[in-house]
Structures are given as structure tokens and as C-alpha cells.
C-alpha positions, 0 to 999 in steps of 0.5 A, spaced: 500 500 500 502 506 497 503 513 502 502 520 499 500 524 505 501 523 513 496 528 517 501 529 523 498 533 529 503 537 532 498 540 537 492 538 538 488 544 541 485 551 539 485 558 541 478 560 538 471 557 538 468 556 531 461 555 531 461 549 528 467 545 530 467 540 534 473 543 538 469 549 540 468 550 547 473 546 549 469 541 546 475 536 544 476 534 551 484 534 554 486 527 551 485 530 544 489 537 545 496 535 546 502 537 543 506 532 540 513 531 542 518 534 536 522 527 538 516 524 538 514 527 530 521 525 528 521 519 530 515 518 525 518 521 519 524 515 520 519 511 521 515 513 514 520 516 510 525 510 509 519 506 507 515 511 502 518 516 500 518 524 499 511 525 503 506 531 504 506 532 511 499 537 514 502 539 520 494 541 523 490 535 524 484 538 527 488 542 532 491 549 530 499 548 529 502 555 531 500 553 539 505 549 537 512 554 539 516 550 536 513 549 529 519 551 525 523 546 529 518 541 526 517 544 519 525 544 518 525 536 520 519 535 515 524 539 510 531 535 512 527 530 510 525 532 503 518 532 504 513 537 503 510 540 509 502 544 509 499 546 514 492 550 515 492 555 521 487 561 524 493 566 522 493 569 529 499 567 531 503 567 524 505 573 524 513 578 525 518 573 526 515 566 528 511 567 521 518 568 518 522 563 522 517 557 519 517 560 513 525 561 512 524 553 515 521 551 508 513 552 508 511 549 502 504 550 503 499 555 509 492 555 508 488 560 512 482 559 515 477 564 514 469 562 515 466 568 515 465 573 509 466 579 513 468 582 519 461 580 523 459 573 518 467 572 521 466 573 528 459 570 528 462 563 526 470 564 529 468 566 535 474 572 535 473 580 532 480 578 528 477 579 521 482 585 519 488 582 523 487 574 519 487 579 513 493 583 515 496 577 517 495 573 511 497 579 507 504 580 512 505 572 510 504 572 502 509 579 502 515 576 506 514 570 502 515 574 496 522 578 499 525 571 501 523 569 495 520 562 497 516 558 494 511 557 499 504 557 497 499 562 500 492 560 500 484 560 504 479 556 507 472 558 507 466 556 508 458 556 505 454 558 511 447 559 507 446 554 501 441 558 499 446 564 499 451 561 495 453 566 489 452 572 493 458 569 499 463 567 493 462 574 490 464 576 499 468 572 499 473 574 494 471 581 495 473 582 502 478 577 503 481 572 497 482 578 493 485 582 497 490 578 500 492 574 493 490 567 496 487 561 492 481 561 495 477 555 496 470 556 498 466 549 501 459 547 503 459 545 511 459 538 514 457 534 520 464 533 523 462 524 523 455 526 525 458 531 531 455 537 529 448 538 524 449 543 519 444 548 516 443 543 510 442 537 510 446 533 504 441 528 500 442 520 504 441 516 498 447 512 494 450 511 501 458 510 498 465 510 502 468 517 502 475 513 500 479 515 505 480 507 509 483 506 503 487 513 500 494 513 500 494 518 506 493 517 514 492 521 520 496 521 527 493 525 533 497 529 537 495 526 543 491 519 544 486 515 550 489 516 557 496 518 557 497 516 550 500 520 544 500 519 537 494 515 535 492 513 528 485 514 527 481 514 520 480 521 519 480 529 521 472 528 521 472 523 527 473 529 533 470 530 538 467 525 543 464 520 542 467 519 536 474 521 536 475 516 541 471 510 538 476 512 532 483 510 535 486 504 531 492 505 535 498 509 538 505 510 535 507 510 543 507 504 544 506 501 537 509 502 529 508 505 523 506 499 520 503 495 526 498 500 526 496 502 519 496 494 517 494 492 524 487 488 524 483 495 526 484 498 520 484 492 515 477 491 519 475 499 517 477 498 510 473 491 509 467 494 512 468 500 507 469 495 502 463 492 503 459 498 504 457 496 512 457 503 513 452 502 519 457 498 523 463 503 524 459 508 529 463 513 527 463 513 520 455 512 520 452 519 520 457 522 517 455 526 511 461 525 507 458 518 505 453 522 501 454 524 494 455 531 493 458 533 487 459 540 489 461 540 495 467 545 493 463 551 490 468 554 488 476 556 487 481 561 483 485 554 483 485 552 476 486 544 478 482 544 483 477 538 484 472 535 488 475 532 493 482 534 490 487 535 496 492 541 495 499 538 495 497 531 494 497 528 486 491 524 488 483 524 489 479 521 494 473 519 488 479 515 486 479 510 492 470 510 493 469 503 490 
């Protein structure tokens, strides 16, 4: 089995409180918002690396890296290592000489997360009065590139909130941020988090088909674990949140392999259940929304290679690995 892309969660936590993430209101609970161990990441990579060559590395997961103090620690150990390092981020902390130093340790990709198509759509869903400052340190980002002359790419994340609004948002969207900035915006409709949160539509049950991801070339490493543990290895970045999150662990790098984990009996039985389309005995993959055809879940993207399902960074689709 091939490896493209390894989702390796430097830091589990979050400084903001999204309206619709599972992580809000301290949400996620304490085994979920760990750091991981810069050793404990490196010792990863020489795990993954020797075996399946020159990866894309997401820093995020689903916690927001820059807590993280020593990020360009970890983004230079992805870099010595050939790989090619992403990460999303709520840009409040990117900024001055820490935003420099990651830069300078060969960030090849930063996605701006940005829901909410205007100072107070921005508050309303991100919890923060930060609207102008994301911009300003998006901005202060894509400059500095530009000055050191790296090829890290600069792009944003956003979010539908009402599908019955969905032209009038993208043209908000590019208008008062994507524009401004100069990132390659993408602009997605919202999902159920595996069921743990019940967005403002509801996408169509019929045809039920697996997302593809038990079988993509790409896995998720959480920077913390059940208990006292670190490093588990779960399905997804959708499973956050209890009770799911915890229902979804296949294993922990502390205390297991690589490769005892993701070709360990828990993952081979995900993939077979995939396969079979026995969706309603995996309880946290049931009520995902992900397993729903919709053709146009991202609506919209100045990327001229974008592609439902396309993950920036990666050569692969996850519609390639459905059936």
C-alpha cells in the first residue's frame, strides 16, 4: 500500500471557538489537545520516510499548529527530510518573526482559515473580532514570502454558511478577503464533523458510498491519544470530538509502529467494512455526511486544478479510492 500524505498533529488544541467545530468550547476534551513531542514527530518521519518516500506532511490535524512554539523546529525536520510540509492555521499567531522563522524553515504550503465573509459573518462563526488582523496577517505572510523569495504557497479556507446564499458569499468572499490578500481561495459547503455537529443543510442520504479515505494513500496521527497516550492513528480529521474521536483510535505510535498500526487488524477491519459498504457498523463513520454524494461540495476556487475532493499538495483524489 502506497503513502502520499501523513496528517501529523503537532498540537492538538485551539485558541478560538468556531461555531461549528467540534473543538469549540473546549469541546475536544484534554486527551485530544496535546502537543506532540518534536522527538516524538521525528521519530515518525524515520519511521515513514525510509519506507515511502518524499511525503506531504499537514502539520494541523484538527488542532491549530502555531500553539505549537516550536513549529519551525518541526517544519525544518519535515524539510531535512525532503518532504513537503502544509499546514492550515487561524493566522493569529503567524505573524513578525515566528511567521518568518517557519517560513525561512521551508513552508511549502499555509492555508488560512477564514469562515466568515466579513468582519461580523467572521466573528459570528470564529468566535474572535480578528477579521482585519487574519487579513493583515495573511497579507504580512504572502509579502515576506515574496522578499525571501520562497516558494511557499499562500492560500484560504472558507466556508458556505447559507446554501441558499451561495453566489452572493463567493462574490464576499473574494471581495473582502481572497482578493485582497492574493490567496487561492477555496470556498466549501459545511459538514457534520462524523455526525458531531448538524449543519444548516442537510446533504441528500441516498447512494450511501465510502468517502475513500480507509483506503487513500494518506493517514492521520493525533497529537495526543486515550489516557496518557500520544500519537494515535485514527481514520480521519472528521472523527473529533467525543464520542467519536475516541471510538476512532486504531492505535498509538507510543507504544506501537508505523506499520503495526496502519496494517494492524483495526484498520484492515475499517477498510473491509468500507469495502463492503457496512457503513452502519463503524459508529463513527455512520452519520457522517461525507458518505453522501455531493458533487459540489467545493463551490468554488481561483485554483485552476482544483477538484472535488482534490487535496492541495497531494497528486491524488479521494473519488479515486470510493469503490
Amino acid at each position: 500500500m502506497e503513502l502520499e500524505r501523513a496528517v501529523i498533529e503537532v498540537a492538538g488544541g485551539c485558541n478560538y471557538s468556531c461555531d461549528m467545530c467540534p473543538q469549540k468550547d473546549n469541546g475536544r476534551g484534554w486527551e485530544f489537545t496535546k502537543l506532540m513531542p518534536l522527538d516524538m514527530f521525528e521519530d515518525i518521519l524515520d519511521q515513514i520516510t525510509p519506507k515511502y518516500g518524499h511525503l506531504v506532511i499537514n502539520l494541523e490535524g484538527s488542532g491549530e499548529p502555531t500553539l505549537a512554539k516550536k513549529l519551525p523546529k518541526y517544519i525544518e525536520a519535515v524539510t531535512k527530510r525532503g518532504c513537503k510540509s502544509f499546514m492550515y492555521t487561524n493566522g493569529s499567531f503567524l505573524t513578525g518573526h515566528f511567521m518568518e522563522d517557519c517560513i525561512d524553515a521551508g513552508l511549502d504550503f499555509v492555508r488560512f482559515s477564514c469562515i466568515g465573509y466579513n468582519a461580523e459573518k467572521y466573528e459570528q462563526w470564529m468566535s474572535k473580532p480578528w477579521f482585519n488582523k487574519l487579513k493583515d496577517h495573511a497579507t504580512e505572510t504572502r509579502d515576506y514570502i515574496d522578499k525571501s523569495g520562497s516558494k511557499c504557497e499562500v492560500s484560504s479556507y472558507h466556508l458556505i454558511l447559507d446554501n441558499d446564499n451561495i453566489e452572493y458569499e463567493i462574490e464576499q468572499y473574494q471581495k473582502n478577503f481572497i482578493d485582497p490578500v492574493g490567496s487561492i481561495g477555496y470556498i466549501w459547503k459545511m459538514h457534520n464533523w462524523s455526525g458531531n455537529y448538524q449543519p444548516l443543510y442537510v446533504r441528500d442520504p441516498k447512494n450511501r458510498r465510502s468517502c475513500g479515505r480507509p483506503k487513500a494513500p494518506e493517514v492521520t496521527i493525533r497529537a495526543g491519544g486515550l489516557g496518557d497516550h500520544k500519537g494515535a492513528i485514527t481514520p480521519c480529521c472528521q472523527t473529533m470530538g467525543p464520542p467519536n474521536e475516541s471510538k476512532s483510535v486504531l492505535g498509538h505510535l507510543d507504544d506501537h509502529s508505523f506499520d503495526e498500526v496502519f496494517f494492524g487488524n483495526k484498520y484492515n477491519e475499517l477498510r473491509k467494512a468500507h469495502e463492503e459498504g457496512r457503513f452502519d457498523d463503524i459508529d463513527y463513520c455512520k452519520n457522517c455526511d461525507f458518505l453522501y454524494e455531493d458533487p459540489e461540495v467545493l463551490v468554488w476556487s481561483n485554483d485552476p486544478e482544483a477538484k472535488i475532493d482534490r487535496m492541495l499538495g497531494t497528486n491524488f483524489s479521494l473519488g479515486d479510492y470510493k469503490d
